[in-house]
C-alpha positions as CSV (number, residue, x, y, z in Angstrom):
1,X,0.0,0.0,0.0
2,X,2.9,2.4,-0.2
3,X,1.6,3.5,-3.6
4,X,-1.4,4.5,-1.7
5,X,-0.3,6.7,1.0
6,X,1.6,8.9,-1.8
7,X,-1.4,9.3,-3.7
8,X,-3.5,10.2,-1.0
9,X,-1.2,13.2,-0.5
10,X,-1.4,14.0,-4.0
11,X,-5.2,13.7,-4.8
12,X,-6.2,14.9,-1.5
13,X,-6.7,18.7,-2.4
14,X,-7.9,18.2,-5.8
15,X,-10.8,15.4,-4.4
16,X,-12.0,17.8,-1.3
17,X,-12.2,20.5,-3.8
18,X,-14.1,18.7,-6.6
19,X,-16.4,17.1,-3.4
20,X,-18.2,20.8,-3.8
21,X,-18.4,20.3,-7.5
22,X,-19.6,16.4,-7.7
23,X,-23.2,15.7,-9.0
24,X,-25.7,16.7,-6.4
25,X,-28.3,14.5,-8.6
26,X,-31.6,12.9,-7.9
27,X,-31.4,9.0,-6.6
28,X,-32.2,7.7,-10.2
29,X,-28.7,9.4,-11.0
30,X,-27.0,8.0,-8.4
31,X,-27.5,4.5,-9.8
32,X,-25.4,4.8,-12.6
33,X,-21.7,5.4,-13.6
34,X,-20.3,7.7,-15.8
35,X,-17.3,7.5,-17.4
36,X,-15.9,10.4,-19.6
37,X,-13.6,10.2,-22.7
38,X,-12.9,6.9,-21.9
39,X,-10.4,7.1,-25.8
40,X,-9.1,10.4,-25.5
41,X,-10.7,11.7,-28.7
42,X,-11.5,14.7,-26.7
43,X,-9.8,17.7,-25.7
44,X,-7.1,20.0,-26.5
45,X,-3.9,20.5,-24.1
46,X,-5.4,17.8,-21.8
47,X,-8.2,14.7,-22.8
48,X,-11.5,15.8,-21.6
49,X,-12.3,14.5,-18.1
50,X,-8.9,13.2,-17.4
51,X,-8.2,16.7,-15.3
52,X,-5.9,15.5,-12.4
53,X,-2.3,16.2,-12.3
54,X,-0.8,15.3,-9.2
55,X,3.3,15.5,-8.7
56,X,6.3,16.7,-10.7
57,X,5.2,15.7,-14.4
58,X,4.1,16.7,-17.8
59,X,0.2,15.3,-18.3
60,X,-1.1,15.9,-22.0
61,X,-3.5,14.5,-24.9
62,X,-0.7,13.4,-26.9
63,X,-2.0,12.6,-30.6
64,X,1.4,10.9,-31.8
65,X,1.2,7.9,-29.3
66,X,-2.1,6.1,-29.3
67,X,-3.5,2.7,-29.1
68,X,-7.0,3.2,-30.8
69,X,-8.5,6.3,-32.5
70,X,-6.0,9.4,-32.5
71,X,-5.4,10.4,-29.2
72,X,-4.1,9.1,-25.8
73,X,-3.0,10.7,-22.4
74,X,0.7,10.7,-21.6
75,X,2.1,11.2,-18.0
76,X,5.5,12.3,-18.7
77,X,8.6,12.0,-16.2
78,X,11.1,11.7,-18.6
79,X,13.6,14.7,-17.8
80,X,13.1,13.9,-14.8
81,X,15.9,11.7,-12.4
82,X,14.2,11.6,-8.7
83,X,12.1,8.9,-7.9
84,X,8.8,10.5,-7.0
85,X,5.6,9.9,-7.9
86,X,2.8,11.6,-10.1
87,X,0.0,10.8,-11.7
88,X,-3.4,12.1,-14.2
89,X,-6.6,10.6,-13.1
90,X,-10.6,10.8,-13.5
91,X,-13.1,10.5,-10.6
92,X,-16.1,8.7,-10.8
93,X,-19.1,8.4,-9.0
94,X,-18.9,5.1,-7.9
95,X,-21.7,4.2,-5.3
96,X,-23.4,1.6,-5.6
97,X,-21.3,-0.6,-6.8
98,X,-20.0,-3.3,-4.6
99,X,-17.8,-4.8,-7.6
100,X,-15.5,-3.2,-10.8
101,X,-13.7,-4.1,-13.4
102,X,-11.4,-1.8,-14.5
103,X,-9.0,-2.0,-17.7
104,X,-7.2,0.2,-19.8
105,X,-4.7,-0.1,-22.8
106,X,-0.8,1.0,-21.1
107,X,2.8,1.8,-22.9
108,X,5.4,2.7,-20.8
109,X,9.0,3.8,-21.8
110,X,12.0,4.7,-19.5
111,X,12.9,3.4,-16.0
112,X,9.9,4.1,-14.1
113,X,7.6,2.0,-12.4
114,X,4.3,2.9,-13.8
115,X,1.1,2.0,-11.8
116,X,-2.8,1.6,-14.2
117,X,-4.9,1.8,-10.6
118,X,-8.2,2.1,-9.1
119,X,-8.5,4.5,-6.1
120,X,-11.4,4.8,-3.8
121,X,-12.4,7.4,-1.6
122,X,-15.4,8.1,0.9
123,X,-17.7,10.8,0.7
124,X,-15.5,13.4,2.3
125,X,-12.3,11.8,1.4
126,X,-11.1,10.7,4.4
127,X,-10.3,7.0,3.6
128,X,-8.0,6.0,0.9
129,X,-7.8,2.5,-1.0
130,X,-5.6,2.0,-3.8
131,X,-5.6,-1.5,-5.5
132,X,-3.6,-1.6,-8.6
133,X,-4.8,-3.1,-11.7
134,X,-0.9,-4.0,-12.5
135,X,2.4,-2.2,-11.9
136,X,5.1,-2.3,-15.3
137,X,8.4,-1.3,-14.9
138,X,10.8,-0.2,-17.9
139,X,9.8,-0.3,-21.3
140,X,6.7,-1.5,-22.5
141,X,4.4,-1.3,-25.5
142,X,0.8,-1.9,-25.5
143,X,-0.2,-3.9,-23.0
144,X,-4.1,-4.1,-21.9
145,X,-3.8,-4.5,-18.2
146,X,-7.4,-6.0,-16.7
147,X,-8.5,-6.8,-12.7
148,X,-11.7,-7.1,-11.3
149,X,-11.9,-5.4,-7.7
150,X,-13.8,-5.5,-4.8
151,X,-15.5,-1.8,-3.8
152,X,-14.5,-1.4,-0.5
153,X,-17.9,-0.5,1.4
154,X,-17.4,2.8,2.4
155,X,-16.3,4.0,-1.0
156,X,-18.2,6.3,-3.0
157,X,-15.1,7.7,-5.5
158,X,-13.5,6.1,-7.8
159,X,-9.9,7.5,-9.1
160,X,-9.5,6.0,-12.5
161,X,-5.4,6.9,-12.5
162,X,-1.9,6.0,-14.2
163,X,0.9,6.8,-11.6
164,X,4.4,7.3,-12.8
165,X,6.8,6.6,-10.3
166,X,10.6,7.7,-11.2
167,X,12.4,8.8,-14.5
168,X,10.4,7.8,-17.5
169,X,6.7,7.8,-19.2
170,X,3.4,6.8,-19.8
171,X,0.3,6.1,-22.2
172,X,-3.2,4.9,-21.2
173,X,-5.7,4.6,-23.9
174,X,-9.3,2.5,-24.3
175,X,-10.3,2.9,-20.8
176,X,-13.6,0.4,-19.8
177,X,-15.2,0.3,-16.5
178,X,-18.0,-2.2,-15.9
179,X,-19.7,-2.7,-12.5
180,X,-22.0,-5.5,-11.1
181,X,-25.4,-5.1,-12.1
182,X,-25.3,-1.4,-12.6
183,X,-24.9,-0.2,-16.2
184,X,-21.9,2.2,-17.2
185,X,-23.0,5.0,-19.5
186,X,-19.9,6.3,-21.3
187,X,-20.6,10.3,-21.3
188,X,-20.5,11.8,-25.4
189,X,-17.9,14.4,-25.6
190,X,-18.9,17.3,-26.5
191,X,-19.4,18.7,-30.3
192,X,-17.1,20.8,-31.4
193,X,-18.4,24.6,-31.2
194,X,-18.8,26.3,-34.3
195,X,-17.0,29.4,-35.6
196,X,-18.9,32.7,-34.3
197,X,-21.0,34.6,-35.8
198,X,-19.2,38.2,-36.4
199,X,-21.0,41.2,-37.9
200,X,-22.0,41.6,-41.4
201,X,-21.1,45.3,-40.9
202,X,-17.6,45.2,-41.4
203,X,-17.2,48.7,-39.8
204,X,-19.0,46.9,-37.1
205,X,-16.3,44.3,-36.2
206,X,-13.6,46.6,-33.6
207,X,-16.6,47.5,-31.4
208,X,-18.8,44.4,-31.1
209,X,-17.4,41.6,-28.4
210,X,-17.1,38.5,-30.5
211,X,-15.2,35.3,-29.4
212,X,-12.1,34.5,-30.9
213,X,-11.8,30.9,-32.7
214,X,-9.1,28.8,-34.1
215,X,-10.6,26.8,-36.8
216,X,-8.0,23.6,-36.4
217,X,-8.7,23.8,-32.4
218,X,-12.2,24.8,-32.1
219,X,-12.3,24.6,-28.3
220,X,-8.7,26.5,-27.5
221,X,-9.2,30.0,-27.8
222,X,-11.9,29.9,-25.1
223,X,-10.0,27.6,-23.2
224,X,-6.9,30.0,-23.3
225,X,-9.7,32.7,-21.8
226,X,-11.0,30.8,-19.1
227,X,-7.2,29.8,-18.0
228,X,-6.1,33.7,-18.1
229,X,-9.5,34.7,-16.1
230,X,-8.2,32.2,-13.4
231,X,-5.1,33.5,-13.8
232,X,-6.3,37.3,-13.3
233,X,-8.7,36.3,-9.8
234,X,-5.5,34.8,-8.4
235,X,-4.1,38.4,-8.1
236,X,-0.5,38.7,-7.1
237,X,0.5,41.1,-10.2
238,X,0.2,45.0,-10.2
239,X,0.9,45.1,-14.1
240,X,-1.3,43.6,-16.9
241,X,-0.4,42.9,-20.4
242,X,-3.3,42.4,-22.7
243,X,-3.0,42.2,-26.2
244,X,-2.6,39.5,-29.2
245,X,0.3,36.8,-29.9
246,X,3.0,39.8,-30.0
247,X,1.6,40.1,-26.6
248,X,1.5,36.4,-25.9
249,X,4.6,35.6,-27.5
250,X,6.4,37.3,-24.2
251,X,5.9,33.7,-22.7
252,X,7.6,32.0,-25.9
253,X,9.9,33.7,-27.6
254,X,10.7,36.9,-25.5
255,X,10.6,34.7,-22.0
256,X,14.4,36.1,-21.8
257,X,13.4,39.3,-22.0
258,X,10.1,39.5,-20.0
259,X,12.0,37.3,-16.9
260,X,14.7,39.8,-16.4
261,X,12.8,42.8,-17.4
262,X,8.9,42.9,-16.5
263,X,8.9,39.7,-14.1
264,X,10.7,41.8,-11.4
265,X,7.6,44.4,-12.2
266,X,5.1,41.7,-11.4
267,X,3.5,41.4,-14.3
268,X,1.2,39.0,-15.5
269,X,0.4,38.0,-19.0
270,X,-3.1,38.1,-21.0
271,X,-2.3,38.2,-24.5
272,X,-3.7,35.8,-27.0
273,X,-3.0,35.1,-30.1
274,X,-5.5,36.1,-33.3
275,X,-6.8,38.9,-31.2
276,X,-8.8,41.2,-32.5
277,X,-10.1,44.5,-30.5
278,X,-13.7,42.2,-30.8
279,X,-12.0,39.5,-29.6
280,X,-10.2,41.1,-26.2
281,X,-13.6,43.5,-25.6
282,X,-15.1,39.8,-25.5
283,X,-12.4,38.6,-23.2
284,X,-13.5,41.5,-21.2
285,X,-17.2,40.9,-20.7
286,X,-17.1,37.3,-19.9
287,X,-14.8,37.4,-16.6
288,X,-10.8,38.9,-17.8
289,X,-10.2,41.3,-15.0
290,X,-14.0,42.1,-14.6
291,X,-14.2,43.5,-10.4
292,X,-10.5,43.2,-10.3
293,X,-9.5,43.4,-6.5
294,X,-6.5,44.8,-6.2
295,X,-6.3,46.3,-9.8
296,X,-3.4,46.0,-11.4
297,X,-1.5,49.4,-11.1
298,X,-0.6,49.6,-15.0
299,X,-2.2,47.7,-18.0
300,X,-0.1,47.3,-20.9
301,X,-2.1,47.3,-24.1
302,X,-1.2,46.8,-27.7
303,X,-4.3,45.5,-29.8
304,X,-5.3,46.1,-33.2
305,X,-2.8,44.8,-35.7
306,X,-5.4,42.0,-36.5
307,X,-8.0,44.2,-37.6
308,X,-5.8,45.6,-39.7
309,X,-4.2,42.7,-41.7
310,X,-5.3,42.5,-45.4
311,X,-7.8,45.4,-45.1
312,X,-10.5,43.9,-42.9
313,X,-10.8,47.3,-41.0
314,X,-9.3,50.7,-41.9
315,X,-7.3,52.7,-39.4
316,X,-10.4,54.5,-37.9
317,X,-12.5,51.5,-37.4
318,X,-9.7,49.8,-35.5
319,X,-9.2,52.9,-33.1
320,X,-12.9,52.9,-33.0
321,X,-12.6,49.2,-31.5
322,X,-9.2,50.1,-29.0
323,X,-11.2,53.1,-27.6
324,X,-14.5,50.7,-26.9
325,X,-11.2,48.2,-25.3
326,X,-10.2,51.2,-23.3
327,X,-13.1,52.5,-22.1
328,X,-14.0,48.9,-20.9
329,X,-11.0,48.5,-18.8
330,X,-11.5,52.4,-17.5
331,X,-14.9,50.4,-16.2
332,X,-13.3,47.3,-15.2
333,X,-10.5,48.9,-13.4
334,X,-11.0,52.6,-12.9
335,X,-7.7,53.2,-10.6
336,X,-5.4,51.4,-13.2
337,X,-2.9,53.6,-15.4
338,X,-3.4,52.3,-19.3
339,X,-0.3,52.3,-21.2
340,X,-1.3,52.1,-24.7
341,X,1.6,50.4,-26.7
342,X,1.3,51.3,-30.8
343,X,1.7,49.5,-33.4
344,X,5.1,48.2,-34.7
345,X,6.0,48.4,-37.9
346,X,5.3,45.3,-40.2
347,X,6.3,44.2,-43.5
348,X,10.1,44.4,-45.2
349,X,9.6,47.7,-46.9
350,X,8.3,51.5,-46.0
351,X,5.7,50.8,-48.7
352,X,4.1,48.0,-47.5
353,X,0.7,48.3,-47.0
354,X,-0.3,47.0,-43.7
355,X,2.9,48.6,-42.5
356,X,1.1,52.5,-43.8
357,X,-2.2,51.0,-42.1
358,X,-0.6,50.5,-38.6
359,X,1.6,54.0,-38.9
360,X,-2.4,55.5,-39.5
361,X,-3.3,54.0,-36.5
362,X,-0.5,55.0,-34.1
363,X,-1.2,58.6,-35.1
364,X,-5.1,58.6,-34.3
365,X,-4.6,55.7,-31.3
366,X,-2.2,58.6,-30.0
367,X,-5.3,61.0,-29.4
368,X,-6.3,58.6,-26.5
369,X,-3.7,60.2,-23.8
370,X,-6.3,63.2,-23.6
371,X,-8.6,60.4,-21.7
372,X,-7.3,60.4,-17.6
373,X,-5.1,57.4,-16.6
374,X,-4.2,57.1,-20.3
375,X,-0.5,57.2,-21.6
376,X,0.9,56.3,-25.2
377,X,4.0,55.0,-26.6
378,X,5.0,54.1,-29.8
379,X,8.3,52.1,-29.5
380,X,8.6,51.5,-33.6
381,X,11.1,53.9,-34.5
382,X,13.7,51.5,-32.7
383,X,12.8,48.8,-35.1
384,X,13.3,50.6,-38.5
385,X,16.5,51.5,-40.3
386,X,16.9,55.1,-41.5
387,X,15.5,54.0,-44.6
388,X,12.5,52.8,-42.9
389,X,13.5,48.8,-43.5
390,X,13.4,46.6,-40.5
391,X,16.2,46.7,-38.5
392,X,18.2,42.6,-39.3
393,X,17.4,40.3,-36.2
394,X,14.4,42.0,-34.4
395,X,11.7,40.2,-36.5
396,X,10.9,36.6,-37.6
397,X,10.7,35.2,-41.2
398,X,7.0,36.7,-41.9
399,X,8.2,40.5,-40.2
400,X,5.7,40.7,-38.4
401,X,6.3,38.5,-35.1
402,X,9.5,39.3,-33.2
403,X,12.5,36.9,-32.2
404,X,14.3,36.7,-28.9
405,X,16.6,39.9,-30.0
406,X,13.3,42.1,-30.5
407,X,11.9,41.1,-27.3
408,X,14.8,42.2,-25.7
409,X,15.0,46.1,-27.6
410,X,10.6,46.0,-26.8
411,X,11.5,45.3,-23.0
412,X,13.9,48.0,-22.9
413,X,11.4,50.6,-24.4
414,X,8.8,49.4,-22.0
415,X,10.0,49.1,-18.7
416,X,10.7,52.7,-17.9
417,X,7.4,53.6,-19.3
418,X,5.9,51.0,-16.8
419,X,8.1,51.9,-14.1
420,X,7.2,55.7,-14.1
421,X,3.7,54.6,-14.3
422,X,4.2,52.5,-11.2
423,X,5.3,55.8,-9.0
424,X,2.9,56.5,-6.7
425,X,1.3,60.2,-7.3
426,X,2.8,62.8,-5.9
427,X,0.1,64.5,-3.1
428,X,-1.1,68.0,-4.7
429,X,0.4,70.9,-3.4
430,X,-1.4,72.9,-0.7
431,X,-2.0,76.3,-2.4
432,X,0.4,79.1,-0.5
433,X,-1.4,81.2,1.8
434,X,-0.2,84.8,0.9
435,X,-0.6,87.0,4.1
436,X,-2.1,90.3,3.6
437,X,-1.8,93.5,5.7
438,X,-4.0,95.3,6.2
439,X,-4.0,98.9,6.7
440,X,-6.3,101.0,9.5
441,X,-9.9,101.4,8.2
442,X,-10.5,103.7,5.9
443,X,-7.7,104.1,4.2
């Protein structure tokens, strides 16, 4: 049982916080099982209901290892040398069942013991019974590993998990669960959602809040959002960085840069890729930074770029849509200084047209620091040769994304602007009192 008193540390706090989350649901409910996503066909990052992740590993849908269909879940401890233990896992409502059997297709590779297991729990988690359906160690390929097990009689969870013990990885695919004399239903993932409906006013588009979608990943883009609002109610930042993928790409490409420059500013990072000034207003009305408590001290906000590209909005539309984003965050966060970043300059050549569309832009996006708590900069100039071509090494192949170098020069031109945003305001002056003399009455 030593697997089990590990685990029980390490689903403890997940299991007493899903407890407030588990079906509340009439008797008839109660009678059956559900089991979610038992393939892995769905999800993105992670397979659909396969949520826990428990220890020091890497836990993903991986959709180049699989035993059947396109898709498994990988527990992955291979850079790894300690010999800990981790694991992914789904809970199930297990009562009433007084018998299982539980199996699942397993590959393993590396030196780790890897453990395909059924763990029970009691209503309120206090009890902890781990029977493994069979332990592999080293490498392995598929293997379906199969054990019928006795429900212990206070149990009412059931921990569908694959633990990882030590340096190496694992696959688990095909997942079945039957009990005695109570039927499994195997719950439908869910349909893909469909691309959203935007306005057939293209002058529309900037102001109206419309999620973003990527058509190869259907579910992402609102899964990116939901992460960054959980990101935002944990707090612990006093700078915000909103914005598209030249906004995002400060956790790829420019980490460097944004570790040694704007980490020590504690900032925090909401950018997302294919943003349009739609697309972030969206962000904004469904939960990003909505009643933020404490508000960030500065929000960093470069947006627009998208709107831009190939025409789909002219200059004035777009700073039609980054004033509706600005005034939203004046709502959302009313004490927060906004640092509107412009545009850089895109495209090889002064004469590029998207590269006229976003100099357009700076120029009327500029007009915003007559609002209060609004401040522009426009950082491009740094970018551009003195005969307006991109200076070699700031920007990627397509010259519009930047590499590691121009992540560096942006960090440079944006920390002092944050910093002096970050000074607390000086206390008015008390108006001199001028004393005045008086002469006798009369005169």
């Amino acid at each position: 049982m030593k697997l089990c008193t590990i685990a029980l540390g390490l689903l403890f706090p997940f299991a007493l916080g899903a407890a407030e989350k588990e079906q509340k649901d009439d008797k008839d409910k109660e009678q059956k099982l559900r089991l979610q996503n038992p393939g892995m066909e769905g999800g993105e990052g992670l397979p659909l209901g396969w949520t826990g992740k428990f220890g020091d590993c890497i836990v993903a849908r991986d959709t180049t290892v699989f035993h059947g269909g396109k898709a498994s879940l990988c527990v992955d401890r291979s850079t790894l040398t300690d010999n800990r233990n981790a694991c992914a896992h789904q809970m199930v409502n297990i009562k009433p069942a007084s018998k299982i059997t539980l199996s699942g297709w397993v590959k393993t590779e590396g030196a780790a013991k890897v453990n395909f297991a059924a763990q029970f729990f009691d209503e309120r988690f206090t009890t902890n019974d781990c029977f493994p359906v069979k332990t592999l160690e080293g490498t392995h390929d598929w293997q379906e590993l199969e054990a019928e097990i006795a429900v212990p009689e206070n149990a009412s969870k059931l921990a569908i998990a694959l633990y990882v013990e030590g340096q190496g990885k694992a696959w688990l695919d095909d997942v079945k669960l039957k009990a005695e004399g109570i039927k499994v239903t195997v719950v439908k993932n869910p349909a893909d959602p469909k691309a959203p409906t935007v306005p057939g006013d293209v002058k529309k588009v900037p102001v109206t809040a419309v999620p973003g979608y990527f058509p190869d990943r259907p579910r992402a883009w609102k899964l990116f959002h939901e992460s960054q609002v959980r990101r935002a109610e944990e707090g612990g930042f006093e700078v915000a960085f909103l914005g598209d993928s030249l906004t995002q790409g400060w956790t790829t490409t420019g980490r460097e840069a944004w570790q040694k420059s704007l980490v020590p500013l504690k900032s925090a990072n909401f950018g997302l890729g294919g943003d349009t000034t739609g697309n972030l207003l969206w962000r904004l009305e469904n939960g990003l930074m909505e009643d933020q408590d404490p508000a960030p001290k500065v929000v960093v906000l470069m947006v627009g770029l998208n709107n831009l590209w190939s025409g789909q909005n002219s200059s004035e539309e777009t700073v039609g849509g980054l004033r509706a984003v600005v005034e939203k965050l004046r709502s959302h966060v009313p004490s927060s200084q906004i640092l509107v970043v412009g545009l850089l300059p895109v495209g090889a050549e002064l004469t590029d047209i998207n590269r006229q569309r976003a100099t357009e832009f700076n120029v009327l996006a500029a007009q915003l620091e007559e609002w209060n708590n609004v401040s522009f900069l426009n950082p491009g100039v740094k970018f551009l040769r003195r005969d307006g071509k991109l200076l070699e090494g700031l920007f990627q192949a397509d010259n519009i994304h930047l590499t590691a170098k121009g992540y560096d020069l942006l960090a440079k031109e944006l920390t002092p602007a944050v910093m002096e945003l970050l000074k607390p305001a000086e206390p008015a002056a008390e108006p001199v009192k001028v004393k005045q003399e008086l002469g006798p009455v009369g005169r």
